[in-house]
C-alpha positions in Angstrom: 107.6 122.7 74.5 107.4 124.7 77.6 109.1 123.2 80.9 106.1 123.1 83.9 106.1 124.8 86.8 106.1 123.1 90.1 102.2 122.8 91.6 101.0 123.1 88.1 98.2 120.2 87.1 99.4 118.3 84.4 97.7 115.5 82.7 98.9 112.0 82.0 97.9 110.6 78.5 97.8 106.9 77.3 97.2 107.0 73.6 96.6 103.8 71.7 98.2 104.2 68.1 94.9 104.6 66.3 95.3 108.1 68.3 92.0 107.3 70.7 92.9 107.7 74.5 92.5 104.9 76.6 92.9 106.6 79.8 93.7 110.0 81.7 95.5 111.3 84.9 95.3 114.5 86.4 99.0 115.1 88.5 100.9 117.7 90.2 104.4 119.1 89.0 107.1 118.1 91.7 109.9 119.0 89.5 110.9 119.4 85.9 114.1 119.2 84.5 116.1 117.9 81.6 116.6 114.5 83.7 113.5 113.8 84.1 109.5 115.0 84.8 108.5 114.2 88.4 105.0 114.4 89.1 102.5 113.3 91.9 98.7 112.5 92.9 97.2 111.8 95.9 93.6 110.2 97.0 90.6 112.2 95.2 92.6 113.1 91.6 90.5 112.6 89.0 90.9 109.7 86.7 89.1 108.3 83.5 89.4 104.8 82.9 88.3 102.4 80.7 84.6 101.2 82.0 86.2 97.7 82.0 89.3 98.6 84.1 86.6 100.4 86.4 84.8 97.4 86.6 87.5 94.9 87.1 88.5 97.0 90.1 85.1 97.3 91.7 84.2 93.6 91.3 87.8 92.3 92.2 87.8 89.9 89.0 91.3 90.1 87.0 89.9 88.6 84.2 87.5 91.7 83.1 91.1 93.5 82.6 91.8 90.7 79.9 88.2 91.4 78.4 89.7 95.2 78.5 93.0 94.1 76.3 90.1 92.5 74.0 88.2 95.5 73.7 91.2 97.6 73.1 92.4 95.1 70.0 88.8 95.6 68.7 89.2 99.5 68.9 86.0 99.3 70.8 86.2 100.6 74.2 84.5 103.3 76.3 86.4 105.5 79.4 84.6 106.3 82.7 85.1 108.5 85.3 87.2 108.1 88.3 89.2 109.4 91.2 92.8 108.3 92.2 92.4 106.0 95.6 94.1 104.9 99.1 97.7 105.7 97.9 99.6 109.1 97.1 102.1 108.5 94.2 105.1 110.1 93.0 106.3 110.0 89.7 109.4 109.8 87.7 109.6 109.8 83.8 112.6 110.5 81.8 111.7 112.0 78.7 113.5 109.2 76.5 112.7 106.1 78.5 110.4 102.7 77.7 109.5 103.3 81.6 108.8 105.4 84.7 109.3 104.9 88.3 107.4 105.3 90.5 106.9 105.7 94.6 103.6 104.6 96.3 103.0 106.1 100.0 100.2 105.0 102.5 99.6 107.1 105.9 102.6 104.4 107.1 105.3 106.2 104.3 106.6 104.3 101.4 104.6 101.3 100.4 106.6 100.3 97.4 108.6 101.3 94.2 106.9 100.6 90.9 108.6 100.5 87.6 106.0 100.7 84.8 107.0 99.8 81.5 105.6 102.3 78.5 105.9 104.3 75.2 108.4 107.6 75.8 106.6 110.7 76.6 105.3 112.9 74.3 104.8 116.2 75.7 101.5 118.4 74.5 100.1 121.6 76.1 98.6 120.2 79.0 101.3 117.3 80.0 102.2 114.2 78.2 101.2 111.4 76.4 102.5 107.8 76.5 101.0 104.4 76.4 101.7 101.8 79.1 102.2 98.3 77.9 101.2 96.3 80.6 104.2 94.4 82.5 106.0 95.7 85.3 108.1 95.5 88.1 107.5 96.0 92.1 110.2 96.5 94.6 110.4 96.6 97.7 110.7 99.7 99.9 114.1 98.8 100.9 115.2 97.8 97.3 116.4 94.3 98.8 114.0 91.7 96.6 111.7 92.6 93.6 108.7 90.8 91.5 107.8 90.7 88.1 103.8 91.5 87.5 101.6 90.8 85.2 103.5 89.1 82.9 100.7 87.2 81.6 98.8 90.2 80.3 101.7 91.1 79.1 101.7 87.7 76.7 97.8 88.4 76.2 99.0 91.6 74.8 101.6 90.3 73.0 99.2 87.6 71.2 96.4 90.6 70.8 99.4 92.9 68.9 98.7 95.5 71.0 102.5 95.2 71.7 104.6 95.1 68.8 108.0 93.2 68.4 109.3 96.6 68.0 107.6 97.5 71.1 108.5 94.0 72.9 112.4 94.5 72.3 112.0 97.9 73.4 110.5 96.5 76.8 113.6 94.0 76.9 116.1 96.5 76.7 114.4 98.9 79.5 113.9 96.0 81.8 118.2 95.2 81.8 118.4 99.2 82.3 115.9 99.3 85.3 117.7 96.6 86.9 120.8 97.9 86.2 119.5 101.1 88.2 118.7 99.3 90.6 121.5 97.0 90.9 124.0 100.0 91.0 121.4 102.4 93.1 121.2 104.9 90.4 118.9 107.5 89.2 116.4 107.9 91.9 117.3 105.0 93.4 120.4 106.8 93.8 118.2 109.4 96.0 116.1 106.2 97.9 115.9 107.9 101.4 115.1 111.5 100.1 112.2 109.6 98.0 111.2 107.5 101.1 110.6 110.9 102.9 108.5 112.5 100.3 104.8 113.3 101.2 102.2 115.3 99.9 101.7 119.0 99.9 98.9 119.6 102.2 98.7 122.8 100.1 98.2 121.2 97.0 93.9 120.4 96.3 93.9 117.3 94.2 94.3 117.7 90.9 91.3 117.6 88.6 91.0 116.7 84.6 90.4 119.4 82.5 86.7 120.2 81.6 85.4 117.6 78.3 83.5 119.8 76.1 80.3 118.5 75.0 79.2 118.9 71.6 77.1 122.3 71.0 73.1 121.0 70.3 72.6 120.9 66.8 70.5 124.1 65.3 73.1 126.9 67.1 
């Protein structure tokens, strides 16, 4: 598989293991190399999400997300369409790795550090697919103190199978290596203050999905 060029629109991919996509995010190549693929979006990217995510966010009620898990274990879900909002994000996925990290900005520079915990990437034509599986870690911008989150969808999950015990080990063993990045400031961690400084480039539109095709009418 090809190697992306820096500026090029990439889409992210979380694909349930039936195969049906559960959501989509249109990024920017920052850089890509062996170590890892670093990608970013900023305010007005286009998103698809799964109506109940959607909801959950517009309503402020957490516990539509755990009706989304439900629909998920059902196979029954539906995606809507979305942009990216109030923060810019940077990216960093090594190709291998149960997890990315990530950088959130505001207008007042770095908000936070993110680890999310997920499948590794599979690469495909237009970017990569992986599947997040729910728990994950915040940090502060400093990398003095850090928090745990959602670690009780992360049980619902668990319950729901969504998250196998293959999976779940898989999550235990890339939490001791995040924190072992962390504790001994390596991989970008290592590069903190260059990270802290990052900030969109205002020549960079944001990124959009790619066009869904919609079935031809029947009769042609």
């Amino acid at each position: 598989m090809r190697s992306f060029e820096t500026g090029e629109t990439v889409v992210r991919r979380d694909v349930h293991r039936s195969g049906r996509v559960w959501s989509e995010q249109a990024l920017r190549v920052v850089t890509d190399t062996g170590e890892a693929l670093v990608t970013a979006c900023t305010p007005g990217a286009q998103t698809r999400w799964p109506a109940l995510y959607a909801k959950a966010r517009a309503d402020g009620d957490r516990t539509v997300r755990i009706a989304a898990f439900d629909a998920m274990a059902s196979g029954e879900w539906e995606l809507a369409p979305g942009v990216w909002q109030e923060t810019e994000l940077l990216l960093w996925k090594p190709p291998a790795a149960w997890f990315s990290i990530d950088a959130f900005f505001t207008g007042a520079g770095l908000r936070n550090w993110y680890v999310n915990f997920e499948r590794p990437t599979r690469r495909t034509e237009t970017g990569f697919d992986t599947f997040d599986l729910t728990v994950d870690l915040v940090i502060d911008p400093d990398l003095s103190t850090w928090t745990w989150k959602d670690e009780d969808e992360y049980a619902h999950v668990r319950r729901l199978g969504i998250v196998t015990d293959t999976e779940h080990q898989a999550v235990e063993l890339a939490r001791a290596q995040v924190l072992a990045l962390l504790d001994e400031r390596a991989g970008p961690f290592a590069d903190a203050d260059r990270w802290a400084s990052w900030r969109w480039n205002p020549a960079w539109p944001p990124p959009c999905l790619p066009r869904v095709r919609e079935p031809a009418p029947e009769g042609r």
